[in-house]
C-alpha positions as CSV (number, residue, x, y, z in Angstrom):
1,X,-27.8,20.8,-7.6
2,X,-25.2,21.7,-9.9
3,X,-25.2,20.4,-13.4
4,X,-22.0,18.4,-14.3
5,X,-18.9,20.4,-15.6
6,X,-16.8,18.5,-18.5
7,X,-13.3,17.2,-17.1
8,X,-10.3,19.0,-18.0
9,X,-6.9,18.2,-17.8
10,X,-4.3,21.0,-16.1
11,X,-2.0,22.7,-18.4
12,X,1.0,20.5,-16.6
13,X,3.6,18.2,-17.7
14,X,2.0,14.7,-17.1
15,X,3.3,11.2,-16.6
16,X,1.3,8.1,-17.6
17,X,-0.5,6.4,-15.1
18,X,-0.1,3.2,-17.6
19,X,3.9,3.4,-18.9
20,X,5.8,6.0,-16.7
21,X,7.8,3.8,-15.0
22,X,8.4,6.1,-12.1
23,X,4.9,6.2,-11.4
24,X,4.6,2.5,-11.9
25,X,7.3,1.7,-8.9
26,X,5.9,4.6,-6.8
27,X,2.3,6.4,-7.4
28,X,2.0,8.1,-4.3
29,X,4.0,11.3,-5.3
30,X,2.1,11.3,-8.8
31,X,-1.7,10.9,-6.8
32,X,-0.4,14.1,-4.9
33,X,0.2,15.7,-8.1
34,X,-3.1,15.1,-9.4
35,X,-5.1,15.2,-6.7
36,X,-4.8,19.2,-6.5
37,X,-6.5,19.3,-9.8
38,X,-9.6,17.7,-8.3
39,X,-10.7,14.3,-7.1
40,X,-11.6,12.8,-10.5
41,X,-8.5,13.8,-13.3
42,X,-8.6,13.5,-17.0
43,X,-5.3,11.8,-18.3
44,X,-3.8,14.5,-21.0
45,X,-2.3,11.6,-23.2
46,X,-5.2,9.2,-23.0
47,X,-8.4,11.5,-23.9
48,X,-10.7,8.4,-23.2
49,X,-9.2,7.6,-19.5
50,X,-10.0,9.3,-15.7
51,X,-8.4,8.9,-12.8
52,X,-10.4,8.5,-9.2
53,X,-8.4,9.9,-6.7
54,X,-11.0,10.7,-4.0
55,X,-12.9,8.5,-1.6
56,X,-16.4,9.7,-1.7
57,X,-16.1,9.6,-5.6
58,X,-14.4,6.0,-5.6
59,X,-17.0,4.8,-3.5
60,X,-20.1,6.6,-5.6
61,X,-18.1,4.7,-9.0
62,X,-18.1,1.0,-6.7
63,X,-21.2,1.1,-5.9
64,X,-22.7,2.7,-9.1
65,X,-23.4,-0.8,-10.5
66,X,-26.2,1.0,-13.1
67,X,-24.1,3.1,-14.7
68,X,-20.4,2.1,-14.8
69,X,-19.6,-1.7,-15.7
70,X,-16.7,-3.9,-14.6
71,X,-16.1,-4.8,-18.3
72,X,-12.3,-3.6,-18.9
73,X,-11.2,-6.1,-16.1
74,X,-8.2,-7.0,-15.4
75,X,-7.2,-4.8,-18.5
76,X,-7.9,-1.5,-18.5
77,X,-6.6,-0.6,-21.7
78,X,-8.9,-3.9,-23.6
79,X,-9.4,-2.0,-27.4
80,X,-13.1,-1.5,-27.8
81,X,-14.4,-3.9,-30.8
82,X,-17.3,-1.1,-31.5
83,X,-17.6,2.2,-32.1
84,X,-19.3,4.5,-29.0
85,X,-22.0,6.1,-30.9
86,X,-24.8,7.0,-28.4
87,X,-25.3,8.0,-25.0
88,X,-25.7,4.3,-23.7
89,X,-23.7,1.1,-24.6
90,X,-25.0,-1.0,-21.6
91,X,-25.5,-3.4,-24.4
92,X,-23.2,-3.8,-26.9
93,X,-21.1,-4.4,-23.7
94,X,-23.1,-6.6,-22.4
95,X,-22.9,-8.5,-25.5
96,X,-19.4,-8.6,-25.8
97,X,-16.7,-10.6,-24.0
98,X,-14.1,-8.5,-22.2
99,X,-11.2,-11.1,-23.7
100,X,-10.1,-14.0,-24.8
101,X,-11.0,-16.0,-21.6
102,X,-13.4,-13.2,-19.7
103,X,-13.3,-13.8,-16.1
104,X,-15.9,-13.1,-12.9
105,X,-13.7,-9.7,-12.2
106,X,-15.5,-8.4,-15.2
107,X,-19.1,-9.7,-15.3
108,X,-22.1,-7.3,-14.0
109,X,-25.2,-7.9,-12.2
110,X,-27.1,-11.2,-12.4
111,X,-24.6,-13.0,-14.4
112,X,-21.2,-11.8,-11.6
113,X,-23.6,-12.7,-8.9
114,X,-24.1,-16.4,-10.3
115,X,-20.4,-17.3,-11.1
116,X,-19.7,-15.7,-7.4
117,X,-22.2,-18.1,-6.4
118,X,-20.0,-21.2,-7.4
119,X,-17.5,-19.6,-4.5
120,X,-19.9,-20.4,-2.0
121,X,-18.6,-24.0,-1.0
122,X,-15.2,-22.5,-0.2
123,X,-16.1,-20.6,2.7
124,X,-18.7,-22.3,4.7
125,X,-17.4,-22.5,8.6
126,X,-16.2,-26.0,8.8
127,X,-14.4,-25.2,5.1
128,X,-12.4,-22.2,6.2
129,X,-12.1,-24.3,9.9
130,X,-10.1,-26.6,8.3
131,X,-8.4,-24.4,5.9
132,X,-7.2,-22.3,9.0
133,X,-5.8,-25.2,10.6
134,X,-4.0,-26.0,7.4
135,X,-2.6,-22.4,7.0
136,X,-0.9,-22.6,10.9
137,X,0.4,-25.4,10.7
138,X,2.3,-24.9,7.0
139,X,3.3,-21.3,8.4
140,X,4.6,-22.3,11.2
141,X,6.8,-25.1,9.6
142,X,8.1,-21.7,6.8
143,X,8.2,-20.1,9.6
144,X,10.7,-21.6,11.8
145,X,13.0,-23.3,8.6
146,X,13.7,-19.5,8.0
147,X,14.3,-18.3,11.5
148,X,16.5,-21.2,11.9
149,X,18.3,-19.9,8.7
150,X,19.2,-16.4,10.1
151,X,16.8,-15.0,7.3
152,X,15.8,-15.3,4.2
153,X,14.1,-13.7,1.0
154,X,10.8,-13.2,1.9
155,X,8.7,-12.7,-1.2
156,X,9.5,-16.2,-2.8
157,X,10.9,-18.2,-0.1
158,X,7.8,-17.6,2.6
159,X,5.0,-15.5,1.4
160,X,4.7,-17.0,-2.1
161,X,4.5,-20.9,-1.1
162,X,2.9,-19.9,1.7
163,X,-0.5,-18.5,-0.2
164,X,-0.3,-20.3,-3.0
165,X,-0.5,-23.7,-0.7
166,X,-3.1,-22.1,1.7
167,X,-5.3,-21.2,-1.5
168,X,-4.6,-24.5,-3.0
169,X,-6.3,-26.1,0.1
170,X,-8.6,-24.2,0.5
171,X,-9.5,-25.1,-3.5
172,X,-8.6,-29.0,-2.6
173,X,-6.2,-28.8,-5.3
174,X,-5.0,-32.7,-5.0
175,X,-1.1,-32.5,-3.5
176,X,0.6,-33.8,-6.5
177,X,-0.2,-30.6,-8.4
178,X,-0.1,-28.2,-5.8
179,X,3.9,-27.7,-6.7
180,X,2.9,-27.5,-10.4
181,X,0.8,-24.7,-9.7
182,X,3.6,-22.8,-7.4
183,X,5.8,-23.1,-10.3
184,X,3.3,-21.8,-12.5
185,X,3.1,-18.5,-10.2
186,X,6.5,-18.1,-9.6
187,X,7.2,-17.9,-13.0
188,X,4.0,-15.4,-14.2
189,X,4.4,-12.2,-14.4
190,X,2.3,-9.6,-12.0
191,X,-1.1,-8.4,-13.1
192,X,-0.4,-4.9,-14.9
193,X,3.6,-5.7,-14.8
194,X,4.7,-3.4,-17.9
195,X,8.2,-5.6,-17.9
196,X,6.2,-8.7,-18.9
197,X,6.4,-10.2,-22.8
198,X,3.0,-9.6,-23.8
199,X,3.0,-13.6,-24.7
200,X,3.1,-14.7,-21.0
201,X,0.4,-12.3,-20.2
202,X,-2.3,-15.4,-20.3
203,X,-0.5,-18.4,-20.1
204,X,-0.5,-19.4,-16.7
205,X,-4.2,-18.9,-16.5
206,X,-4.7,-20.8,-19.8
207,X,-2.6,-23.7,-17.6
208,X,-4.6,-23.7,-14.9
209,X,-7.7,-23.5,-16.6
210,X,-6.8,-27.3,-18.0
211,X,-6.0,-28.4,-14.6
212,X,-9.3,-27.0,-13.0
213,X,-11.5,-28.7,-15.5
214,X,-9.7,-31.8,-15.3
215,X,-10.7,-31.5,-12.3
216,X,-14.5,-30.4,-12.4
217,X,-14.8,-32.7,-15.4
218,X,-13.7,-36.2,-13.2
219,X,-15.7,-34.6,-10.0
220,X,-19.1,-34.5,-11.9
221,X,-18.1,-38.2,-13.5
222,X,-17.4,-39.5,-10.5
223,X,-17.8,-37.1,-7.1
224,X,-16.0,-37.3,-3.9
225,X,-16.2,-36.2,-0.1
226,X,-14.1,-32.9,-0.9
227,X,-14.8,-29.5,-2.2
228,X,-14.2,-29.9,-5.5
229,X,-16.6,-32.0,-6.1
230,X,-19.3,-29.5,-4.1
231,X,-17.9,-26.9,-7.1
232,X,-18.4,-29.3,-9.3
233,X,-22.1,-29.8,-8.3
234,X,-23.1,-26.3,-6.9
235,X,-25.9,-25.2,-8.5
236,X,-26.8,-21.0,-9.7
237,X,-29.3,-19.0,-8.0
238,X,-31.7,-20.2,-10.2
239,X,-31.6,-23.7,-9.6
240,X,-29.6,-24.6,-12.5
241,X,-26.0,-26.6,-12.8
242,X,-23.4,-24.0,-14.5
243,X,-21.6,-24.6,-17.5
244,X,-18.7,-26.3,-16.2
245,X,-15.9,-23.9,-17.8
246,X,-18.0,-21.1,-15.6
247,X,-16.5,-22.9,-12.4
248,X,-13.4,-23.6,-13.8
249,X,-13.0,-20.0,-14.6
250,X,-14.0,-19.1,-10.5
251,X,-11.8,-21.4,-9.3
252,X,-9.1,-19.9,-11.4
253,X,-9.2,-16.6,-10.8
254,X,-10.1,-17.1,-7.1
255,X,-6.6,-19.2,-6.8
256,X,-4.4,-16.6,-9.2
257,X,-5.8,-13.7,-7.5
258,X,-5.9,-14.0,-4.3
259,X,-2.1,-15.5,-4.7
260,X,-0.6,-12.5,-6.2
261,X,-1.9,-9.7,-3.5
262,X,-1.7,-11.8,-0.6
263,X,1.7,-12.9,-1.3
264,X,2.7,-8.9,-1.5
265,X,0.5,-7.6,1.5
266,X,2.7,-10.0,3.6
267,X,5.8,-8.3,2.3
268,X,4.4,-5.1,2.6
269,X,3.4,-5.9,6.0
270,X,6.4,-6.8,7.2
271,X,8.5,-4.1,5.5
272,X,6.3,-2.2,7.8
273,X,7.6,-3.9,10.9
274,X,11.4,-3.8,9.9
275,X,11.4,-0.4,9.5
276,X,9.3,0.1,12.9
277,X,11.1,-1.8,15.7
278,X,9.3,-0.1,18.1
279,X,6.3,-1.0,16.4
280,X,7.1,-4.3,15.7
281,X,7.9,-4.8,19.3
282,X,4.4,-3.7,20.7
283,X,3.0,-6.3,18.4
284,X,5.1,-8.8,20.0
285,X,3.6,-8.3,22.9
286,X,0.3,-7.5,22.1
287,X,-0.9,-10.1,19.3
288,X,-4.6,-8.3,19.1
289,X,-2.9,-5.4,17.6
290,X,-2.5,-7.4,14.5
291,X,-5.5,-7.3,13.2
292,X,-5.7,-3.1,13.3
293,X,-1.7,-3.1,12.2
294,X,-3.3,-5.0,9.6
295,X,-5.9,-3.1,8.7
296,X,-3.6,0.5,8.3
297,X,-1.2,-1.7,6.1
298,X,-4.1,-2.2,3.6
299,X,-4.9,1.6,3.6
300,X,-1.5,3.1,3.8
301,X,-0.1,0.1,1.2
302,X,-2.2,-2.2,0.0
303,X,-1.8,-4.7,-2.6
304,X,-4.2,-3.4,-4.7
305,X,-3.8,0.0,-6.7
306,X,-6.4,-0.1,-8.8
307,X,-9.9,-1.5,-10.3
308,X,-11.4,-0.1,-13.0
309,X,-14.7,0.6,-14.9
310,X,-16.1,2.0,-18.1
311,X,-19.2,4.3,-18.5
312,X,-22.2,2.3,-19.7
313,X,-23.8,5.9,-20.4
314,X,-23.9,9.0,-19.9
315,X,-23.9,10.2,-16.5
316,X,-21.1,12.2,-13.7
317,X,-18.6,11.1,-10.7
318,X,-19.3,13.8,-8.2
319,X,-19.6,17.2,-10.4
320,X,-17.6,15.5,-13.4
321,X,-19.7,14.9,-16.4
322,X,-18.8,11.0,-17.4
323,X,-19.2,10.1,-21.2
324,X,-20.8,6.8,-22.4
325,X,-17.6,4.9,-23.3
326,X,-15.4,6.4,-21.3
327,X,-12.8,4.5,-19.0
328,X,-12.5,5.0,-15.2
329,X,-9.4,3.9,-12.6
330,X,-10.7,3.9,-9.4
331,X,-7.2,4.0,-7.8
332,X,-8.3,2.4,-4.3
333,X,-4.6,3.5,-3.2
334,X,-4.7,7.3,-3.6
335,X,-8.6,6.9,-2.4
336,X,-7.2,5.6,0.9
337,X,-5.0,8.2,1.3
338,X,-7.7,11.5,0.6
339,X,-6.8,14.0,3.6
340,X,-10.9,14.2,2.8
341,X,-11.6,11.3,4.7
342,X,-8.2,10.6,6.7
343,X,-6.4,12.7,9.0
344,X,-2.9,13.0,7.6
345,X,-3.2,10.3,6.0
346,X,0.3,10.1,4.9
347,X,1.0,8.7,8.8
348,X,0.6,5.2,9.4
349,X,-1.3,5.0,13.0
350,X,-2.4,2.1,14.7
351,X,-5.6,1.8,16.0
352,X,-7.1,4.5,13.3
353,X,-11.0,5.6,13.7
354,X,-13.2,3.5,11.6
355,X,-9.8,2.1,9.9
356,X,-12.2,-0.9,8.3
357,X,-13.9,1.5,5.9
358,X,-10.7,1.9,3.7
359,X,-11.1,0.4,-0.1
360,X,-8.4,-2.1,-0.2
361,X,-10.5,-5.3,-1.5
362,X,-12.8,-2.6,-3.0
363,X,-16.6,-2.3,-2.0
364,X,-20.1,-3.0,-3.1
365,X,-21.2,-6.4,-5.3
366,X,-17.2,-6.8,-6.4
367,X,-15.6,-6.6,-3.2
368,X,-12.7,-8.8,-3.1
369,X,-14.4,-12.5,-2.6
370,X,-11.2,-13.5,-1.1
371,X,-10.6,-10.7,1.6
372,X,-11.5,-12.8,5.0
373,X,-9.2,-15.1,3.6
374,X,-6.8,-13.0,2.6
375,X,-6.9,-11.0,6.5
376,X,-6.6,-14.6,8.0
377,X,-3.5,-15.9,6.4
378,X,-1.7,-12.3,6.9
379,X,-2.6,-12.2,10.4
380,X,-1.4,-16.0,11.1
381,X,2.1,-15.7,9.2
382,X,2.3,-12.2,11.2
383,X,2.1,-14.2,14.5
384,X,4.4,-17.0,13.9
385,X,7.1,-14.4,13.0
386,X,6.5,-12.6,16.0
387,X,6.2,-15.7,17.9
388,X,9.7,-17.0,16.7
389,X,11.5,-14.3,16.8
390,X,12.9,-11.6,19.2
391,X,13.5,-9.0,16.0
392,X,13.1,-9.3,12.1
393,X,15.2,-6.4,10.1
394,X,15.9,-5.8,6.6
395,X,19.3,-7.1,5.3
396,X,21.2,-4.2,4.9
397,X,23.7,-5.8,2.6
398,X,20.9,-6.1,0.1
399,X,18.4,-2.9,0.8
400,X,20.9,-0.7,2.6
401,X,20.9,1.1,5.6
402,X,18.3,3.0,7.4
403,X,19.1,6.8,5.6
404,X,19.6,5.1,2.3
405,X,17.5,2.4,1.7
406,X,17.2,0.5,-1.6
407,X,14.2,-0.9,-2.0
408,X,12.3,-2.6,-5.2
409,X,8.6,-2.6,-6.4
410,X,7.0,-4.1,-9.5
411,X,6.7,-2.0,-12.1
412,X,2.3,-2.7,-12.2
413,X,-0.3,0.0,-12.8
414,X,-2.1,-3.0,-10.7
415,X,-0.3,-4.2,-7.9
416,X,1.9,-2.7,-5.2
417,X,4.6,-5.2,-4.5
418,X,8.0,-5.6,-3.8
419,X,10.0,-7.2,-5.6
420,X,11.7,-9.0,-3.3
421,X,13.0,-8.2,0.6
422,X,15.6,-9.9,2.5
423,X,15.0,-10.1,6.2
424,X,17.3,-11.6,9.2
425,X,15.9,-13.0,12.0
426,X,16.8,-13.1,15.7
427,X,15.4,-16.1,16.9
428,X,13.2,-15.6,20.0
């Protein structure tokens, strides 16, 4: 085998994956760019930074638990408090919190595994049973108030209440807060959003932190028949009862996460149908389609662009030698799109080979805790549109028309999705 080679950036004249803000409202063209230099790509401005643009070397950094840690997350640009002196810093890492309130997204090994734990209670059968009944009936209700409209904006009218009310019960958030909290996300910026005052970067997580362990706090004083009192009493791996800011801190992130990049899957979903009539007809008909249409969405366009991971020590991605202290984007998006591993993979096709393998929600012990949820509300909204309607198009006074569309994105290094889309409706 080949001893690893040192990274080297092309002699080309490179945007920032972090601040270019074409990049940020469009990466594909940019992941072209660099993927010709090779599927892992030094960033020329940021010396300390790589880009994974391949799918066999995204999936070797996911799974390479040992070696790369989930530390930088959410923040992949977190300042080191320490000096990388050595060949290994597995523990000066692991003795250092990521941020000011660190969150499951960037634990490692035993200690992710436990706070995932306190998860469990939120997706036994009869849990997500009832939670599924929940989500059909509230989308059904958005559902027909905006076909009965003529149409509507999509993003914060229907997808946004929708999943943050489906998560909320799902959480038992108690119904008198549940709008607080929808207010809360309307108003936060998107993970990664470069347009954000870095003040409000932490807020609405600090806000919901004091709601969650109001919460936990009254469950374990006094519990009740619902699941947050089974959070409140779930107990580690070990056998012991967690400190009761570690649930808080699940429950949060589980609820703001899975809020943001469900709410933009749906409008990337259906952007997909509007421009597709054909497409969107065949689903019409066909409602088992939706679960591949689905599943091609979350290759082609998925919410997610990116995780990330530094070096614990020393070691390579493929052929790539891979410093200690050195900070990796997996970019999951440009991943699912490596002619390597997907026949033109620029084309969206239904009914792909082995479509299920992409890396939307990521893989190995971080996969996305919340992607059977997150499939399950998609899918549902998707069928009450289609059941409702007869044919949903973009509103051309606000995006265009079809040869000169004007469509808007969030300027995130994180998340791909729009910033808004006004559909009409032709009610069925």
């Amino acid at each position: 085998m080949a001893s690893p080679v040192s990274v080297k950036t092309p002699p080309v004249a490179e945007k920032d994956y972090f601040t270019d803000r074409s990049v940020l409202l469009d990466p594909y063209d940019y992941f072209e760019t660099i993927r010709v230099h090779g599927p892992v790509y030094q960033i020329g401005s940021r010396e300390d930074v790589v880009i994974v643009t391949g799918f066999a070397e995204a999936l070797e950094v996911l799974l390479n638990t040992r070696d790369f840690s989930s530390w930088l997350n959410p923040d992949p640009l977190t300042p080191l408090p320490f000096a990388v002196e050595s060949d290994d810093i597995s523990a000066l890492l692991a003795a250092t919190p990521s941020g000011e309130m660190e969150l499951m997204v960037a634990y490692d090994g035993d200690k992710h595994a436990a706070a995932r734990s306190l998860l469990n209670p939120l997706f036994t059968p009869s849990r997500l049973k009832a939670n599924e009944a929940f989500m059909r009936t509230y989308a059904d209700d958005l559902v027909r108030g905006a076909v009965t409209a003529g149409g509507c904006e999509l993003v914060a009218e229907v997808a946004t209440p929708f999943v943050t009310m489906v998560i909320a019960d799902l959480l038992g958030v108690p119904a008198d807060d549940r709008e607080a909290f929808r207010q809360l996300i309307d108003d936060a910026p998107p993970p990664g959003n470069m347009d954000a005052p870095e003040s409000q970067s932490i807020h609405p997580l600090m806000v919901m932190a004091g709601y969650f362990a109001r919460y936990i706090a009254e469950r374990r004083a006094l519990p009740q028949d619902d699941v947050m009192t089974e959070m409140a009493n779930a107990k580690l791996p070990d056998g012991s009862t967690p400190d009761a800011m570690e649930v808080v801190k699940s429950a949060m992130f589980l609820f703001a996460a899975g809020q943001d990049t469900s709410a933009k899957l749906i409008g990337n979903a259906l952007r997909r149908l509007c421009e597709d009539q054909a497409l969107q007809q065949t689903l019409r008909e066909d409602r088992k389609l939706i679960g591949p249409f689905l599943e091609e969405v979350l290759r082609i366009e998925g919410s997610t662009k990116a995780t990330f991971r530094i070096a614990r020590r020393a070691t390579s991605i493929g052929d790539t030698a891979i410093p200690a202290g050195k900070r990796v984007v997996i970019s999951l998006s440009a991943a699912n799109r490596d002619p390597r591993r997907w026949e033109a993979p620029e084309e969206f096709r239904l009914g792909r080979p082995r479509i299920r393998e992409h890396v939307a929600f990521g893989r190995g012990a971080h996969t996305c805790a919340g992607a059977p949820l997150a499939r399950a509300e998609v899918a549902v909204i998707l069928d009450r549109f289609l059941e409702h309607t007869s044919a949903i198009t973009l509103d051309e006074a606000h995006h265009g028309p079809a040869d000169a569309r004007r469509i808007a994105y969030e300027p995130s290094y994180i998340i791909r999705g729009l910033a808004d889309l006004h559909v009409k409706f032709a009610p069925a």
